[in-house]
N, CA, C and O atoms as a CHARMM CRD file, in Angstrom:
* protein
*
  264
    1    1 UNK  N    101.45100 125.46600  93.64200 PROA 1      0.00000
    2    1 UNK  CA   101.67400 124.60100  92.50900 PROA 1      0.00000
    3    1 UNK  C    100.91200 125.17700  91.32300 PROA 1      0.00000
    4    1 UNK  O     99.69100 125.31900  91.39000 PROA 1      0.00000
    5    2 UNK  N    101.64500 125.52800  90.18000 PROA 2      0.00000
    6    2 UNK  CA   100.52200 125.63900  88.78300 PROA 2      0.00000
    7    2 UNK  C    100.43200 124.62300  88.09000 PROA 2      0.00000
    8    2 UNK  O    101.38300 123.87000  87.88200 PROA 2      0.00000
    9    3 UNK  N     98.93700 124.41400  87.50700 PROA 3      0.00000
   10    3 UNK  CA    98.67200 123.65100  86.90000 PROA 3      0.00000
   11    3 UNK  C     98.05700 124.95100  85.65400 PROA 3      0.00000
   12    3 UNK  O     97.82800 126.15500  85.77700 PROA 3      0.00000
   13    4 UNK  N     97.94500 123.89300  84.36700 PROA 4      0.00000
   14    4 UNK  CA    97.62700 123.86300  82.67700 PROA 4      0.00000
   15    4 UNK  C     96.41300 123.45300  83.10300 PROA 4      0.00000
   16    4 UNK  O     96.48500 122.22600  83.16800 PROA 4      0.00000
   17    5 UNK  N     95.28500 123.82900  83.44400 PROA 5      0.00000
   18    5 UNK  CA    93.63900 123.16800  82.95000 PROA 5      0.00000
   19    5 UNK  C     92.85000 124.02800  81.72500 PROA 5      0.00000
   20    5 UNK  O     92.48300 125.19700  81.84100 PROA 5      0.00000
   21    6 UNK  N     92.66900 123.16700  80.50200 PROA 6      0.00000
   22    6 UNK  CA    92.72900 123.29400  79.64100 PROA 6      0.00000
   23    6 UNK  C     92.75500 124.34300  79.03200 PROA 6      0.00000
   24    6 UNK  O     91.78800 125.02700  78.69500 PROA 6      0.00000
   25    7 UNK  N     94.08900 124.57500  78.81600 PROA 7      0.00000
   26    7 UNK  CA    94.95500 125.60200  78.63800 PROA 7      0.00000
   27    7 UNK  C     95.56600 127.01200  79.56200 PROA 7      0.00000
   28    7 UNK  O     96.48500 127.82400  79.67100 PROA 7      0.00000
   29    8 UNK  N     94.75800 126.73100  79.89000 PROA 8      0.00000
   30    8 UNK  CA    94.66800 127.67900  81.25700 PROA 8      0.00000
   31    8 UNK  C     95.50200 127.77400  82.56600 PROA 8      0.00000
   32    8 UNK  O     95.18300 127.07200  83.52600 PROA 8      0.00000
   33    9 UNK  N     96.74200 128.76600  82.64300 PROA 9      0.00000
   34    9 UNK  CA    97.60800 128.33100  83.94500 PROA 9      0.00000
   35    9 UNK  C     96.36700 128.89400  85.20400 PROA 9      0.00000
   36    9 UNK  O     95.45800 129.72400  85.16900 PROA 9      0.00000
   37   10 UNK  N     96.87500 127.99800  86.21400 PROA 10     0.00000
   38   10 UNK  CA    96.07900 128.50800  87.47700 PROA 10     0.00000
   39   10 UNK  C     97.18600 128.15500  88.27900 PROA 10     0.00000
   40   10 UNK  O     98.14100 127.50700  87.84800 PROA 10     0.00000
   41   11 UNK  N     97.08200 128.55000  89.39100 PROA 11     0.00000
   42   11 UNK  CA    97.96400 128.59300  91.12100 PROA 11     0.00000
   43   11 UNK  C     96.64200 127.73000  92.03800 PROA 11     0.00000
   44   11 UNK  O     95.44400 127.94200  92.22500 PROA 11     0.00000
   45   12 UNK  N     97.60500 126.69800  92.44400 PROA 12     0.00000
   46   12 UNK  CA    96.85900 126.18800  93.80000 PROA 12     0.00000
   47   12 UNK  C     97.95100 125.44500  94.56600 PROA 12     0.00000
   48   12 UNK  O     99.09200 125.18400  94.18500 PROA 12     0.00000
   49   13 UNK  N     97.22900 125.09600  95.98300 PROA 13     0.00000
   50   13 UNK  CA    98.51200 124.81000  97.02900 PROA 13     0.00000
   51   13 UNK  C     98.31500 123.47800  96.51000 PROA 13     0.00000
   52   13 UNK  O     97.42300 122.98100  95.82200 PROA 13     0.00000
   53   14 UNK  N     99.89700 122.81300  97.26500 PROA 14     0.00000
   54   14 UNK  CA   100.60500 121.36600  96.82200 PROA 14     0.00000
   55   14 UNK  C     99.31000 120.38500  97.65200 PROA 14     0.00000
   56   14 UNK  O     98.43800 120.56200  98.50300 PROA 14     0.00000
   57   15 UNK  N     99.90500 119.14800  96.68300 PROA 15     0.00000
   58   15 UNK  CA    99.05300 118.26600  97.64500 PROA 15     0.00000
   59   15 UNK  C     97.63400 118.46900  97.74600 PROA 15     0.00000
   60   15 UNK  O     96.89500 118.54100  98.72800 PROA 15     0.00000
   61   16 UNK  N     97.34400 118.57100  96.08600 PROA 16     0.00000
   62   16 UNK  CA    95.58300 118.48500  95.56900 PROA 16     0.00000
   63   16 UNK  C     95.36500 117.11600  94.75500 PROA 16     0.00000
   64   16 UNK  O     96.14500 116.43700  94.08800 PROA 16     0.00000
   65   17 UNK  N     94.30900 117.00600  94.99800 PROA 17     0.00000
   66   17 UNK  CA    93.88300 115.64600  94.26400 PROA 17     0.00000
   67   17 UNK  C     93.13100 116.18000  93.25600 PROA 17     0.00000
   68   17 UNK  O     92.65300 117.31200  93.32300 PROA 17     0.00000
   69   18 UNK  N     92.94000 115.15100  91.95700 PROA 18     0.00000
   70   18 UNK  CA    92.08800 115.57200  90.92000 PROA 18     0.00000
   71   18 UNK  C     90.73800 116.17400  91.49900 PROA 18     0.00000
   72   18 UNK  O     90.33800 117.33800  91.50900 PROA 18     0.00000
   73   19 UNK  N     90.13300 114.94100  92.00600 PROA 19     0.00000
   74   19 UNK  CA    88.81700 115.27000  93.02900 PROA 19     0.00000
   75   19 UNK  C     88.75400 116.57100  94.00800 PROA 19     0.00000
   76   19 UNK  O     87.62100 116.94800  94.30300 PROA 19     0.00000
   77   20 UNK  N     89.83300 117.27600  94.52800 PROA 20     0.00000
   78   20 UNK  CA    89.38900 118.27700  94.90100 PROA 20     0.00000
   79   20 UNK  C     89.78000 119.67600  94.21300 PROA 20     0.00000
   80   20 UNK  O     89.30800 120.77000  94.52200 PROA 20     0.00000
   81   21 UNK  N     90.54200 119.47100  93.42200 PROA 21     0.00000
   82   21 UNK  CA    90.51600 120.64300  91.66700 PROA 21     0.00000
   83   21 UNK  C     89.17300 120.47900  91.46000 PROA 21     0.00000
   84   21 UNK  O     88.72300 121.62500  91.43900 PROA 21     0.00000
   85   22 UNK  N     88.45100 119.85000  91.32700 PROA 22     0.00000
   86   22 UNK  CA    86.94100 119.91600  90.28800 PROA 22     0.00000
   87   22 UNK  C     86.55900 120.52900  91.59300 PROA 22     0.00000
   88   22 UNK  O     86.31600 121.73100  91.48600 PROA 22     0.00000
   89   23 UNK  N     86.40500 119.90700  93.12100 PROA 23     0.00000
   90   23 UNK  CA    85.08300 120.80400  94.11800 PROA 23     0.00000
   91   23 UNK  C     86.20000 122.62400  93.77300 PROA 23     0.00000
   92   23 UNK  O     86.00000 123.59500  93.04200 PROA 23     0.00000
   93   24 UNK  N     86.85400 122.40300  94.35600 PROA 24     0.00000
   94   24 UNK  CA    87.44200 124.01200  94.32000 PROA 24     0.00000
   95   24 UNK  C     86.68300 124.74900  93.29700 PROA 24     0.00000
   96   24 UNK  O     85.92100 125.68300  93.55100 PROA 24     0.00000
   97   25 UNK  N     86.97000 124.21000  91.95700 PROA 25     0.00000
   98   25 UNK  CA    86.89200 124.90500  90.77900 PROA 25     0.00000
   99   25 UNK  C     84.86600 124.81600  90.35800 PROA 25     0.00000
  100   25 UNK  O     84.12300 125.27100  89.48900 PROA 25     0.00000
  101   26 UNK  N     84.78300 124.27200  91.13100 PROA 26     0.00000
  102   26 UNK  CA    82.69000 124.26700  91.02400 PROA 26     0.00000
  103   26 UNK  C     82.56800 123.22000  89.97500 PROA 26     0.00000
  104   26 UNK  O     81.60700 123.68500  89.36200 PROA 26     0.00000
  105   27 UNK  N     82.80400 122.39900  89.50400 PROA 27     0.00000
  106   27 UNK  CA    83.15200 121.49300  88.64200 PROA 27     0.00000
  107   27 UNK  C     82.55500 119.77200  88.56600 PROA 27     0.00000
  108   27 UNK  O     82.27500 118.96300  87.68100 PROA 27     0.00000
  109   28 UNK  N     82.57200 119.82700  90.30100 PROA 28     0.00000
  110   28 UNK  CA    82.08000 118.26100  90.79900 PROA 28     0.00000
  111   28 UNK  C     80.41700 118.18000  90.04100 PROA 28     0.00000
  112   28 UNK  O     79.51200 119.01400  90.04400 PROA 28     0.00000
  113   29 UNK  N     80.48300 117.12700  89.57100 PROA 29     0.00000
  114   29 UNK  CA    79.14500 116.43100  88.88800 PROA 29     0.00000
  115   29 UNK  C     79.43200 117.12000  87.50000 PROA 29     0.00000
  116   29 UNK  O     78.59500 116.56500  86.78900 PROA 29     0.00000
  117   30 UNK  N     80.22600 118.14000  86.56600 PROA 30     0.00000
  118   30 UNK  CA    79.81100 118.39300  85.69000 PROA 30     0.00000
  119   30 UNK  C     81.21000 117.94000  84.42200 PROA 30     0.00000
  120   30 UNK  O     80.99700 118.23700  83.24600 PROA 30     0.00000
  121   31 UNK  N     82.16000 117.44400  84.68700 PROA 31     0.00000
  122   31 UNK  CA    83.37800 116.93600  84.06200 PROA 31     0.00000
  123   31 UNK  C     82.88600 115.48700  84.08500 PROA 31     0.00000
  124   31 UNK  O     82.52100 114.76600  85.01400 PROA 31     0.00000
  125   32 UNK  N     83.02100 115.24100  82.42700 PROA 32     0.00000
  126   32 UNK  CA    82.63800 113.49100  82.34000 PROA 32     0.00000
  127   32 UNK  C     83.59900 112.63200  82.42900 PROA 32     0.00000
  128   32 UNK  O     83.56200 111.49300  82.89400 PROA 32     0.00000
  129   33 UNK  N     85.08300 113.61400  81.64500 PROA 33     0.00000
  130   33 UNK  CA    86.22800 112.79000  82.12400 PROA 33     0.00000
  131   33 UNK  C     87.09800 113.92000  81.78200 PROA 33     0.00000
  132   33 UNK  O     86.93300 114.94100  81.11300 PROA 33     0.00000
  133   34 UNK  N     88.70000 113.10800  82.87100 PROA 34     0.00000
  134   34 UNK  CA    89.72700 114.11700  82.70600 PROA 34     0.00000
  135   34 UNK  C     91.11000 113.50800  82.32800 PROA 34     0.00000
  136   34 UNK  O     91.48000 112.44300  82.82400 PROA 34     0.00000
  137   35 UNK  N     91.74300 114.09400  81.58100 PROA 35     0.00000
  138   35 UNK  CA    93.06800 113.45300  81.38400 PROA 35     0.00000
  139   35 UNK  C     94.28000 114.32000  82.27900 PROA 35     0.00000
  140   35 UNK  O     94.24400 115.44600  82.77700 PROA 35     0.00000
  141   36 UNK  N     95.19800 113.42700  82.25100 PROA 36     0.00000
  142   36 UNK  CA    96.37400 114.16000  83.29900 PROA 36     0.00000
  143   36 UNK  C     97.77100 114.45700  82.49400 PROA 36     0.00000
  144   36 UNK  O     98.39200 113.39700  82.41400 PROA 36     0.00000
  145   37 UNK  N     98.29100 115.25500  82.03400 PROA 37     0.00000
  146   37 UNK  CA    99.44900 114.99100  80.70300 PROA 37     0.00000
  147   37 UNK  C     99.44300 113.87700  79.61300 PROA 37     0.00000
  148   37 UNK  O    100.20600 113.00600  79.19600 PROA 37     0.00000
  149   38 UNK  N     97.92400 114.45300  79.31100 PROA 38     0.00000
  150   38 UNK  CA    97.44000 113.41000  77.86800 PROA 38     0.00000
  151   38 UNK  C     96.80800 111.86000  78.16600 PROA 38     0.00000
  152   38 UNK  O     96.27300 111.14900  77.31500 PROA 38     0.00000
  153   39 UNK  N     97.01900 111.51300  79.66000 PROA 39     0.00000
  154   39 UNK  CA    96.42200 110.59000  79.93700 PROA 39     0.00000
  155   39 UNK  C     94.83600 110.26400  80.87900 PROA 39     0.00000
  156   39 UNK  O     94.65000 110.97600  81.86600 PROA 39     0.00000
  157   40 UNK  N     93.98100 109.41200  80.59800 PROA 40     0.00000
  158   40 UNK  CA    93.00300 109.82900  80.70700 PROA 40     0.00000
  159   40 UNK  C     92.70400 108.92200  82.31500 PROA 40     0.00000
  160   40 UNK  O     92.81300 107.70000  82.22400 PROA 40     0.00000
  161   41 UNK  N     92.32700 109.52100  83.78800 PROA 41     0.00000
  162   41 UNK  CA    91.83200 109.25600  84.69600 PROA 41     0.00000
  163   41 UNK  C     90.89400 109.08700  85.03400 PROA 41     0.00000
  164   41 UNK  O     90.05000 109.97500  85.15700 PROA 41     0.00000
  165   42 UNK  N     90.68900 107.67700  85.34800 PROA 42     0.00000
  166   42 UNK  CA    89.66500 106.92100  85.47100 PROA 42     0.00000
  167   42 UNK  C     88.76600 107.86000  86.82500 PROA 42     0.00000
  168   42 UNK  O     89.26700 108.33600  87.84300 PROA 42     0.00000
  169   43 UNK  N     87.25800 107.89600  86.36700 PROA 43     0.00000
  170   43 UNK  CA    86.63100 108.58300  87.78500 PROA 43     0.00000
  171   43 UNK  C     86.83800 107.62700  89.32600 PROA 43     0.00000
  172   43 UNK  O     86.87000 108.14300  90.44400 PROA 43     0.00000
  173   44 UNK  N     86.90700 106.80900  89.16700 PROA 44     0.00000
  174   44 UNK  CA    87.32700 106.10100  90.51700 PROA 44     0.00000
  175   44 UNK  C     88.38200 106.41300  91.38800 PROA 44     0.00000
  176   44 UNK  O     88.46100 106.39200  92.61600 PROA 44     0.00000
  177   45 UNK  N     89.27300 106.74100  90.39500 PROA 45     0.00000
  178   45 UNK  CA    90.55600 107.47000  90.86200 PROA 45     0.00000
  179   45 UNK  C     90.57400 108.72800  90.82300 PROA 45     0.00000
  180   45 UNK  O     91.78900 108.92500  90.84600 PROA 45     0.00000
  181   46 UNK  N     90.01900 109.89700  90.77200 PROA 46     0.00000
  182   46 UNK  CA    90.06600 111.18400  91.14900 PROA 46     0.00000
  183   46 UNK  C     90.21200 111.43700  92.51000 PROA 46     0.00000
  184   46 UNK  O     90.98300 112.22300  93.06100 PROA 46     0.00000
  185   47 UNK  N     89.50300 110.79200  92.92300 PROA 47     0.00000
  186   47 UNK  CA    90.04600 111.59600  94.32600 PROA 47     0.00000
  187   47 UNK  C     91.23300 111.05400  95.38300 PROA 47     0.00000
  188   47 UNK  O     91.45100 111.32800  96.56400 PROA 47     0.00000
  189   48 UNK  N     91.83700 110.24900  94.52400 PROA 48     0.00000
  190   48 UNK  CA    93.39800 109.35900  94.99300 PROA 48     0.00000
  191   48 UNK  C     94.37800 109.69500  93.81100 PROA 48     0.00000
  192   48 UNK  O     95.40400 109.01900  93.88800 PROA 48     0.00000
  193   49 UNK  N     94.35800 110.25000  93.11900 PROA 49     0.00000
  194   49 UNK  CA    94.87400 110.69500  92.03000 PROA 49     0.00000
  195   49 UNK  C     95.78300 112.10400  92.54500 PROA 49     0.00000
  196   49 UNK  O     95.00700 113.05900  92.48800 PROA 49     0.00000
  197   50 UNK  N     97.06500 112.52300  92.99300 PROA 50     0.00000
  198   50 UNK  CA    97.44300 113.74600  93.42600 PROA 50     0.00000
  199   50 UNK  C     98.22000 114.10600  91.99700 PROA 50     0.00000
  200   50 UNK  O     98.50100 113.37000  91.05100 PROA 50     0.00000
  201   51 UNK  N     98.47300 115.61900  92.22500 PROA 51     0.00000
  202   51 UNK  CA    98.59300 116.24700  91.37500 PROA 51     0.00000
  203   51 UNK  C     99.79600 116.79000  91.05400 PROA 51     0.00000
  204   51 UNK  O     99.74500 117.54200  92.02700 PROA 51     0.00000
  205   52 UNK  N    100.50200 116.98500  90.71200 PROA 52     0.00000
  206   52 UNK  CA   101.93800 117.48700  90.81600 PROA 52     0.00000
  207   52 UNK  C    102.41300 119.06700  89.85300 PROA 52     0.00000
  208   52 UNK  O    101.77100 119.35100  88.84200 PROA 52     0.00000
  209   53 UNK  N    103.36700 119.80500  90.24800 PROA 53     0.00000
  210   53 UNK  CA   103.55300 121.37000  89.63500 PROA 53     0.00000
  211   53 UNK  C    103.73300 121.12200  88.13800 PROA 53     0.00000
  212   53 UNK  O    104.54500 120.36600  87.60400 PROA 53     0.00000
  213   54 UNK  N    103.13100 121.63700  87.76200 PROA 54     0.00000
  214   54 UNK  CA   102.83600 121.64600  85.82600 PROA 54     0.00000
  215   54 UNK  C    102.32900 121.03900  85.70100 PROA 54     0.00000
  216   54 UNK  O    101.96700 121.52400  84.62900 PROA 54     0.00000
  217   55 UNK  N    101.59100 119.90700  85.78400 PROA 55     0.00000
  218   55 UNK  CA   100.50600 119.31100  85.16600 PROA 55     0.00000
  219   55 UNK  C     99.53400 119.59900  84.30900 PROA 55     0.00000
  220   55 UNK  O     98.73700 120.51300  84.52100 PROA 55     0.00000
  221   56 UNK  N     99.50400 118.85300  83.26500 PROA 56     0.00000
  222   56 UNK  CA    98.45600 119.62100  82.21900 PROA 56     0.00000
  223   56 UNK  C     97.14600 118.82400  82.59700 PROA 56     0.00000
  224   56 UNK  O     97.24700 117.61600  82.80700 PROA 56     0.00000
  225   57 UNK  N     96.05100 119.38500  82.68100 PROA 57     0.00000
  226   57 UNK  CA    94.68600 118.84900  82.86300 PROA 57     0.00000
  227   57 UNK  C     94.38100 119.29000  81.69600 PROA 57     0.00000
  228   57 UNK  O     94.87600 120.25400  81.11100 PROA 57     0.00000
  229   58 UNK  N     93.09900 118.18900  81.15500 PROA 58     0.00000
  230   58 UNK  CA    92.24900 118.22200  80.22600 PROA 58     0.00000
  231   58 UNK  C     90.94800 118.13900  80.87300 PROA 58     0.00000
  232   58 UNK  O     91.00900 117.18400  81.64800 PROA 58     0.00000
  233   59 UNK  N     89.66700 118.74800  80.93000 PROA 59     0.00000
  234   59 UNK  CA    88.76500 118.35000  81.95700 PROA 59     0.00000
  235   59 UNK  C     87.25200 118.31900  80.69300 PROA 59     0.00000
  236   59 UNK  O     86.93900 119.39400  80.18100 PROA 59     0.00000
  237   60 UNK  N     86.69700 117.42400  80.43300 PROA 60     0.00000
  238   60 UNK  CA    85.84600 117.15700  79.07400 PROA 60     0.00000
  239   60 UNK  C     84.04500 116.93200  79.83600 PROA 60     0.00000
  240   60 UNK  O     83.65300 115.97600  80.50400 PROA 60     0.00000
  241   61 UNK  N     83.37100 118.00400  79.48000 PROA 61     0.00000
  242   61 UNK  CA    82.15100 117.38700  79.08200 PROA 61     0.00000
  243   61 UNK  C     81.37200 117.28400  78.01600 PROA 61     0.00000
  244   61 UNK  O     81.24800 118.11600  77.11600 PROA 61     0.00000
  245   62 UNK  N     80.69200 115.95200  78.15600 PROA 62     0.00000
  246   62 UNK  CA    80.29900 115.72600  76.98400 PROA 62     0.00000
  247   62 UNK  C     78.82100 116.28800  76.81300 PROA 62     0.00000
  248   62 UNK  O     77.96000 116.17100  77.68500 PROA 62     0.00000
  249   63 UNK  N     78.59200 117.02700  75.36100 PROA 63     0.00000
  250   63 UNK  CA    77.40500 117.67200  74.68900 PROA 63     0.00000
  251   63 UNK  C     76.76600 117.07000  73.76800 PROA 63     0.00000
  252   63 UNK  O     77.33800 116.77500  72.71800 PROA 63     0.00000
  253   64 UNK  N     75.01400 116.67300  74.06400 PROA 64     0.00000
  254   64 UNK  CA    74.57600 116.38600  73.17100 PROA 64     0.00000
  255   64 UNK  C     74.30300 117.50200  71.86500 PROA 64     0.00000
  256   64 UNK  O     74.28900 118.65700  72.29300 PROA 64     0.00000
  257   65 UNK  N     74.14200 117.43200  70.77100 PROA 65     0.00000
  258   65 UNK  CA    74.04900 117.97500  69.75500 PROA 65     0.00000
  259   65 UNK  C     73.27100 117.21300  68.49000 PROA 65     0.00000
  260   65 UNK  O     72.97400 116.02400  68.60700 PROA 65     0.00000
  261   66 UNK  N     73.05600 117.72200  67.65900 PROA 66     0.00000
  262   66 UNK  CA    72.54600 116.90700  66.36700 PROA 66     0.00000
  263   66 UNK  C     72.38200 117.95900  65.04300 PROA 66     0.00000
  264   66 UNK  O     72.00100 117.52700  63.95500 PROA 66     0.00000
């Protein structure tokens, strides 16, 4: 299956959950939130959340700055 993570095509097998895109990708604990074709997934639901071929991910952490 390819997925769009932010911007980025990648290849992974069918039948991934949001929650295990982030462990694969080294990611778990460091994404504050993610959207799924512009829509934004609640963390409760990542790891019941499956994924389907083309999907665009947005995967956001947030930076303090000043």
């Amino acid at each position: 299956m390819k997925l769009i993570i932010n911007g980025e095509s990648r290849e992974f097998e069918n039948d991934k959950t949001l929650q295990s895109i982030l462990n694969e990708l080294s990611l778990d604990g460091k994404v504050m939130a993610a959207a799924v074709n512009m829509e934004i997934v609640k963390q409760n639901d990542w790891s019941t959340h499956v994924l389907k071929d083309n999907d665009k991910l947005e995967l956001l952490d947030f930076v303090a700055g000043g």
